[in-house]
C-alpha positions, 0 to 999 in steps of 0.5 A: 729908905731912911726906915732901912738905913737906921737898920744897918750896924753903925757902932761896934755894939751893933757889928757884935751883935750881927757878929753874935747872931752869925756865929749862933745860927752857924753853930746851930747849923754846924750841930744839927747831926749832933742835935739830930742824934741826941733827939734819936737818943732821946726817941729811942729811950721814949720810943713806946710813947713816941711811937704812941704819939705817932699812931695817934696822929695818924688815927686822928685822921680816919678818926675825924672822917667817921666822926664827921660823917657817921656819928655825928661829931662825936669822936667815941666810936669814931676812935674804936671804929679807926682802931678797929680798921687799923688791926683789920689792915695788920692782921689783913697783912700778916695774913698775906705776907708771912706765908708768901714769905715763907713760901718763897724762902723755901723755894729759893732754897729748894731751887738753889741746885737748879739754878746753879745748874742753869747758869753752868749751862748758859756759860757752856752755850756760851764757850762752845758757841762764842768762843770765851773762856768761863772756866773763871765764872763756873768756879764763881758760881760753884762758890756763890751756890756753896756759900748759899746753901752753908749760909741756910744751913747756918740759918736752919741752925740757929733757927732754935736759938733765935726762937728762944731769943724771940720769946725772950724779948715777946714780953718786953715786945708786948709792953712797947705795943700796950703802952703805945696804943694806951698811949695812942688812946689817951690822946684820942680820946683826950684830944679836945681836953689836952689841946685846950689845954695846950692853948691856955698854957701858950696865952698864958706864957706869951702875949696875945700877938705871939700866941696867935701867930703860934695858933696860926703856924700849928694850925698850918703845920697840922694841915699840911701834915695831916693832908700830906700823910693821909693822902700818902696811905690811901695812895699807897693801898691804891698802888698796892691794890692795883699792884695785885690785880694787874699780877694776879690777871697776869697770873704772876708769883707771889703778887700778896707779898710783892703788892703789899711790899710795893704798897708799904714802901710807896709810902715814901715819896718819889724813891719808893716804888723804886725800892719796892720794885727792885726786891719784887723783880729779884724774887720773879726773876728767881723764879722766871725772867718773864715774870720779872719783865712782866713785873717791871712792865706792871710797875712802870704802868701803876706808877704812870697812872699814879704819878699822873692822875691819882697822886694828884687828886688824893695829895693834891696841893699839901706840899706845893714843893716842886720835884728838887724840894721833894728830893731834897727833903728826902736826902735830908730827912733820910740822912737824920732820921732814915726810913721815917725821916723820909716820910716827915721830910717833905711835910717838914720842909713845906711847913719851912717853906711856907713859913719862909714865903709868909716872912718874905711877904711881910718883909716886902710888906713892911718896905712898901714894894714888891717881889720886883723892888717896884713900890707899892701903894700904901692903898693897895696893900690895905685893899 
């Protein structure tokens, strides 16, 4: 008691101080968009090295597992054995989803006239048999069709002019993507080097306390990462495996680009297939209701087998958030760095949280009692 009492403010000096400490961790706070779009900012002009550092960090994964498993250790074909599953997958990728795009571009437009002539039928079953009056809703889609089909006429336009922007912007394209992988090979290669490095630089700025509760927290942060991350990939092949096998055994359209599109965004956490399901059934649904019921029926399924038995054995416990943290740190991340900040979010807040927990614990510590207020024994915490 006496130990917390000598804790409390008791001169002005002391309530400036905890004033000064208050204001600097609201003004932290209060910045944080605008620290948040300064690093963006300053990401989008380092973009290709970023963007390298990224790649590394997730080769660095398959990278360690054929390392230690095929080669002994050593990291040099374990690096070019990652680099070349990863332009397998692209290449895998492109192979099947360019196509399937276009395919299913040309068929909506193609199949505009017999839509409109579907929904004008549907609304005269509808007058004659009910009653109502569609005259307002014919017009509507008369117009919706028309504008459509301008808007693709547009397109098909401006389709000359957008190529010769395209090639224009291929070498700069080509630049990004050699300096990211160059980037991306740098670090690989020189992961041990630089990290040695990295650790002689922090012993020799910090004392030896600090700079191993610095190892500590990076070594935690590392796992919670890489676990997090990794398992996330090989849930989203899985998701989009199954994916296509279930449409293809049902025969549906499109199911390489429907499966890859659900695969990708199962990437991000809890909203994800929920946003790769709903372009998936608006596309059958052009082509056929059923199949877009029958699509609706395939993801609930994937997702419960998922959600329940695989998710659970692949991630396992890399995050320990419960669903609201999840949410949470997807709205968050979401709203600061969009698309990727979704994906960081969770592993970013699981490191926040442990971090917390660790600090509650050496504080309940430090008074001698428990997560109760119950005293401790000195004994017992020793043990």
């Amino acid at each position: 008691m006496k130990h917390w009492l000598e804790r409390v403010p008791k001169t002005t000096g002391d309530f400036l101080k905890l004033a000064l400490g208050i204001a600097i961790i609201f003004g932290v706070v209060w910045q944080i968009p605008n620290i948040a779009g300064g690093i963006q900012k300053f990401m989008s002009i380092l973009s290709p090295f970023a963007w390298g550092v990224v790649l590394a960090y997730v080769l660095d994964i398959p990278a360690r597992f054929f390392a230690q498993k095929l080669f002994g250790g050593k990291r040099g074909l374990a690096v070019v054995l990652s680099y070349i599953l990863l332009f397998s997958v692209v290449g895998l990728l492109l192979s099947l989803v360019v196509p399937q795009l276009v395919q299913s571009i040309s068929s909506f437009v193609n199949s505009l006239s017999s839509y409109e002539e579907d929904i004008q039928n549907t609304l005269t079953w509808v007058q004659q048999t009910f009653g109502i009056d569609t005259f307002t809703l014919e017009s509507y889609v008369r117009e919706l069709t028309e504008a459509l089909q301008n808007w693709f006429k547009s397109v098909s336009g401006q389709a000359a002019q957008a190529a010769a922007d395209a090639a224009a912007g291929v070498a700069g394209a080509a630049t990004d993507g050699f300096v990211t992988i160059a980037v991306s090979i740098y670090l690989l290669t020189g992961k041990d080097l630089l990290l040695r490095g990295a650790r002689t630089c922090l012993r020799a700025a910090l004392p030896p306390q600090q700079a191993g509760s610095l190892f500590s927290v990076c070594t935690m942060a590392n796992r919670t990462f890489s676990g997090y991350i990794g398992g996330q990939l090989v849930d989203a092949l899985l998701v989009g495996v199954e994916t296509f096998v279930l449409m293809s055994i049902f025969r549906l359209d499109y199911a390489p680009l429907i499966a890859v599109l659900v695969g990708v965004t199962n990437i991000i956490p809890l909203l994800g297939p929920f946003i790769g399901a709903v372009p998936g059934a608006i596309i059958l649904l052009l082509e056929s209701p059923l199949q877009a019921v029958e699509f609706v029926l395939i993801i609930l399924v994937v997702q419960q087998v998922d959600g329940n038995f695989i998710a659970p054995h692949i991630i396992g416990s890399a995050t320990g958030l419960p669903g609201l943290g999840v949410l949470l740190a997807i709205i968050v991340g979401g709203s600061l760095f969009g698309i990727p900040g979704m994906v960081i979010g969770v592993p970013t807040l699981a490191v926040i949280v442990t971090l917390l927990k660790q600090a509650v614990g050496a504080g309940l510590t430090a008074r001698g009692i428990d997560e109760d207020g119950n005293p401790v024994d000195a004994s017992d915490t020793k043990n």
